[in-house]
C-alpha positions, -999 to 999 in steps of 0.1 A, spaced: 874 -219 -90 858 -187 -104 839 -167 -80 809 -143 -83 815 -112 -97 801 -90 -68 792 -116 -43 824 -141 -30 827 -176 -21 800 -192 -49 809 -210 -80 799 -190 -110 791 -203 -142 810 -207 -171 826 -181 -195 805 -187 -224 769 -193 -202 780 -162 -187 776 -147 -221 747 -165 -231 726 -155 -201 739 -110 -203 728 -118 -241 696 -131 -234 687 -112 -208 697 -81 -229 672 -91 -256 642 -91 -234 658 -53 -218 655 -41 -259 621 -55 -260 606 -39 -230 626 -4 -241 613 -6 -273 576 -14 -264 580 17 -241 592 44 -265 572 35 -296 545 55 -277 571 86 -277 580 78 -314 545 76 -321 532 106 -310 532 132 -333 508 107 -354 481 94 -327 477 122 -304 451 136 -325 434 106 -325 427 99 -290 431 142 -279 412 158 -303 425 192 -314 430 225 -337 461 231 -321 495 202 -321 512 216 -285 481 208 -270 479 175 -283 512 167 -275 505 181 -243 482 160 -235 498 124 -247 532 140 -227 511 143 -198 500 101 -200 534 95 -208 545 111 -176 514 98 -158 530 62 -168 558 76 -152 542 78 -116 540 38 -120 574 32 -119 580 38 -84 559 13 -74 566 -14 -97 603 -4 -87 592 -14 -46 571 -42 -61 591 -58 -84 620 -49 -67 613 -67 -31 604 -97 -55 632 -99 -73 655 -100 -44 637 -122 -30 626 -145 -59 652 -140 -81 661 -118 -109 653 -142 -136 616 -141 -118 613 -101 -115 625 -100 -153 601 -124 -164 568 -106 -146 585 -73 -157 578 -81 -200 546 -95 -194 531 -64 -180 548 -41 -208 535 -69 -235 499 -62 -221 501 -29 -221 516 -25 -256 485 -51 -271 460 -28 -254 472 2 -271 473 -10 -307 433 -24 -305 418 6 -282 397 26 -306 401 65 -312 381 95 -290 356 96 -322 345 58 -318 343 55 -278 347 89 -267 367 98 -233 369 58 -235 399 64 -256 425 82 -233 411 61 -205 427 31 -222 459 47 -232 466 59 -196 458 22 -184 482 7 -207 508 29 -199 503 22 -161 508 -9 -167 538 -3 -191 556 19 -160 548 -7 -136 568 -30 -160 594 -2 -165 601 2 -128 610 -29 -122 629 -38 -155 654 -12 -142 661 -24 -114 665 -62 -125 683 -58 -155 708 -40 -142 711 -56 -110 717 -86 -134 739 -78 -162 763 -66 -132 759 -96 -112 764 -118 -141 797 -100 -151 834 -104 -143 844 -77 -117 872 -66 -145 848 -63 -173 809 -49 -149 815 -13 -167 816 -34 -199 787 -58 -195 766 -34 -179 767 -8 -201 743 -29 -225 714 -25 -208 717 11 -225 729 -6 -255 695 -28 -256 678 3 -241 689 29 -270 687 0 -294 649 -3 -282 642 35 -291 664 34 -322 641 1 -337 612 23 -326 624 48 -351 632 23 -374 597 10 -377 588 46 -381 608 53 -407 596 24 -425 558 32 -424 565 66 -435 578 49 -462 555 22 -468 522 43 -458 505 75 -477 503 101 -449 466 97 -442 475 62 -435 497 62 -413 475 94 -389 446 66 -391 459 33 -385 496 29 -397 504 39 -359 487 7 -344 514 -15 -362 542 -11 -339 523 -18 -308 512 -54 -320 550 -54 -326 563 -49 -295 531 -68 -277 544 -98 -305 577 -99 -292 567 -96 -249 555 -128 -252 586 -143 -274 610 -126 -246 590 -147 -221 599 -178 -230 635 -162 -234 636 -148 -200 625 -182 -184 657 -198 -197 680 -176 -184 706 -186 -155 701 -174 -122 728 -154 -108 754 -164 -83 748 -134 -60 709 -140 -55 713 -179 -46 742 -168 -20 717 -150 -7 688 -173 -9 711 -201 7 719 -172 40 690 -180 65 703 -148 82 700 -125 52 675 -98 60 644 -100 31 643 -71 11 619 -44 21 613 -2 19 616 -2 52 648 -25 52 662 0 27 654 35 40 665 21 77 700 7 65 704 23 34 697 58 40 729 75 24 729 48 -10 692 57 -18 700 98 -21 731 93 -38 712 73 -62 680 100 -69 706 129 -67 730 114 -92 700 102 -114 681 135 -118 705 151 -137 718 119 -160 677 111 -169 666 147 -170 697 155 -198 686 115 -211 651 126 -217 656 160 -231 687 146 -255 665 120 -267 627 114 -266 617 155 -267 646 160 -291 624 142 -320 592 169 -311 624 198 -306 631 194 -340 602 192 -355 575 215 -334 602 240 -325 627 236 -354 605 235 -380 621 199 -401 596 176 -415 585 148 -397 603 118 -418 634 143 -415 638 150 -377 628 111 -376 661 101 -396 680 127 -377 676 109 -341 680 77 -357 714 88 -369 727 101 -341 712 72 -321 728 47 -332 761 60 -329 755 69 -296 744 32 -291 777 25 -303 798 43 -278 779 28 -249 802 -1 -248 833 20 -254 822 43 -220 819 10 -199 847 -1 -209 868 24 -202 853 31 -169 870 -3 -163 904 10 -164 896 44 -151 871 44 -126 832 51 -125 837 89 -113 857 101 -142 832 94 -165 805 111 -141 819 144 -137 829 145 -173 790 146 -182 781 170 -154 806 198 -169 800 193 -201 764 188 -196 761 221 -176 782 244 -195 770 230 -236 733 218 -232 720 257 -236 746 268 -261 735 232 -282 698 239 -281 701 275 -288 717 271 -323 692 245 -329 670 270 -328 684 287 -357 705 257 -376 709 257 -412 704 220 -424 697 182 -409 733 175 -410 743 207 -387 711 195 -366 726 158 -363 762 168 -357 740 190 -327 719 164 -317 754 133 -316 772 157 -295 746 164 -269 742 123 -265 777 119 -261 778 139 -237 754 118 -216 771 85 -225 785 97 -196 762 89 -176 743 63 -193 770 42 -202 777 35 -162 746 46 -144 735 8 -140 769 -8 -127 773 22 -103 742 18 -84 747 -20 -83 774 -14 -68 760 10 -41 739 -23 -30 744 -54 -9 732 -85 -31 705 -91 -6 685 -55 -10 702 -45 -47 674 -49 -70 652 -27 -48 678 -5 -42 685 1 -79 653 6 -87 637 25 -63 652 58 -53 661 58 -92 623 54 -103 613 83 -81 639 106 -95 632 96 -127 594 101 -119 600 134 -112 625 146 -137 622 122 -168 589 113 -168 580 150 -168 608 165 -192 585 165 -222 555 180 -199 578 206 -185 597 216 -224 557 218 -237 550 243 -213 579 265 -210 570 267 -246 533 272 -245 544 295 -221 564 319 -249 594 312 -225 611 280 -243 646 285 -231 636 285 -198 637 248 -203 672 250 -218 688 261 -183 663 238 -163 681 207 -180 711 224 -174 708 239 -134 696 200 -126 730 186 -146 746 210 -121 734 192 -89 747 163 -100 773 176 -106 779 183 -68 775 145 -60 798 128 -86 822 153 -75 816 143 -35 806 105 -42 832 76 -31 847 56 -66 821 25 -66 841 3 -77 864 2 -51 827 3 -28 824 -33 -37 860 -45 -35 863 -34 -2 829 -44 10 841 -79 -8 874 -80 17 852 -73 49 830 -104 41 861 -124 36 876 -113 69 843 -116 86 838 -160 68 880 -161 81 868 -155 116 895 -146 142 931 -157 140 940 -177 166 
């Protein structure tokens, strides 16, 4: 009888619905990624339409400052949907999760501009990202909690490493699109509706992931823990009380890892072009270069952080991420041509596959199955609140500021405190085996 992968003594499901279910539920994760950074994609083309402006920073301040207000939603639809998904079910919290990003997504593409409604017009835009980080803070949490339930213990680091598949595959489609209007559109176009198109897009395919999502199989580790009567029911409370250690190992280890993530990847496109001085279309085919290869390697790091343990992998991010991420931006600042700038630009991101590749099975595996979801999702939404959701904010204004470097070492200093903890954090892995032994002595009882 096969056994569930971080939970013993159920039945699991088969090889092949095994498969089915991390596929499909890996589908709906690239859906909700991509609906969330089309607005980061989108940018440089419909902040002047809803911020009115002579000068660009300050319109890309102020949609960097929505997109890190949508930010401040996370944590809370990381308790909310969190607590439900433990105690619902994952295939529940997953479900809720894309119809609030699908919502969000519609409401962008038909809210008119500042010049037809007025203040109106950011109103709107900050409630549909609310919305879209109250989906994001829960997706998290559930998608990760069940690509690592749903996988083999020998192949988690695999399997789980395609949430940042789907998610990186969700930006790089984003880019996609907007390398196609550029092609498709005249300029003028694109600045006055061409924009709209990928949000119908992404609000198109919520709803088609919601029928998806409600087929999915429900994991082996929630119904062991819906069929304990003794199981305590997920709760903040539950998790600060019991949990006190897991939950700062998670924000500490997460501020650098999303901080480097952010900076790598959703400023870079604005780096290059506002700072840089490429064309739009240009710095546009430059991430989508280097983003799909570092799609690509996502699989490779999980996989070999089957045979070699989680920690490895950590600490090789936080040195190389502390020691090359000012040298990298620096000679961006004076690089010669887009292929120098991509070869710049691929190895900074594989330098956080890292991180990214693993971050997702490691704090699963920080978690009982009764309080995981939540405990994913929460202590990592608040440090990515405070250090992703504001890395664009933060890069605008060390730059408005005259001092732009300054954000060069800030992405670097926070790589070196988590540093400290990969270096001082127990191999998770081994967390769950032995955790996995202890309930198996405990169902054993005494020997006589």
């Amino acid at each position: 009888m096969t056994v569930s992968p971080l939970a013993p003594g159920a039945p699991a499901p088969s090889t092949s619905s095994r498969i089915r279910s991390i596929f499909g539920g890996s589908m709906g994760n690239l859906v909700e990624w991509y609906d969330w950074y089309v607005y980061s994609a989108f940018t440089l083309y419909f902040a002047p339409v809803f911020f009115p402006a002579d000068d660009r920073t300050a319109q890309l301040l102020n949609a960097a400052a929505i997109f890190a207000v949508g930010f401040l939603m996370r944590p809370l639809g990381a308790w909310l949907m969190g607590m439900y998904a433990d105690r619902h079910g994952r295939k529940a919290g997953l479900t809720l999760s894309v119809m609030l990003m699908g919502g969000g997504s519609l409401l962008i593409a038909a809210t008119p501009g500042y010049a037809t409604i007025g203040a109106g017009a950011p109103a709107l835009l900050l409630l549909a990202r609310l919305l879209q980080g109250l989906s994001v803070g829960g997706e998290y949490g559930a998608s990760a909690t069940y690509l690592s339930e749903m996988a083999q213990r020998e192949h988690r680091g695999f399997f789980s490493s395609f949430q940042y598949v789907t998610l990186i595959a969700g930006q790089l489609i984003a880019l996609c699109v907007l390398l196609l209007l550029q092609t498709m559109l005249p300029e003028a176009a694109l600045e006055q509706w061409g924009w709209r198109v990928p949000f119908a897009i992404g609000g198109m395919l919520a709803i088609s992931v919601f029928y998806l999502r409600r087929g999915l199989l429900e994991t082996q580790d929630f119904k062991s823990v819906e069929a304990d009567a003794a199981a305590p029911r997920s709760s903040g409370l539950q998790l600060f009380r019991h949990h006190p250690k897991q939950v700062l190992i998670v924000m500490a280890l997460t501020a650098g890892g999303t901080l480097a993530f952010y900076a790598y990847s959703t400023y870079m496109q604005k780096f290059l072009v506002n700072s840089v001085g490429f064309a739009r279309d240009t710095a546009t085919g430059i991430m989508a270069a280097a983003l799909f290869i570092y799609m690509l390697l996502q699989p490779v790091a999980g996989w070999l952080s089957d045979r070699v343990g989680r920690k490895p992998l950590l600490i090789g991010f936080g040195v190389a991420g502390m020691t090359l991420t000012v040298p990298i931006f620096m000679r961006l600042e004076t690089v010669a041509n887009s292929f120098e700038a991509f070869l710049l630009v691929l190895g900074a991101l594989v330098i956080v596959t890292g991180y990214t590749a693993i971050n997702a099975v490691v704090k699963a595996e920080l978690f009982p199955a009764n309080i995981r979801t939540l405990g994913v999702a929460l202590p990592y939404a608040l440090a990515n609140t405070i250090f992703g959701g504001t890395a664009e904010y933060v890069a605008l204004a060390f730059k408005s500021a005259g001092l732009e470097r300054g954000f060069y070492w800030y992405v670097s200093g926070m790589i070196a405190i988590s540093l400290t903890v990969y270096l001082r954090m127990s191999e998770t892995s081994e967390i769950v085996v032995d955790r996995q032994l202890k309930r198996a002595r405990e169902a054993s009882g005494p020997k006589a």
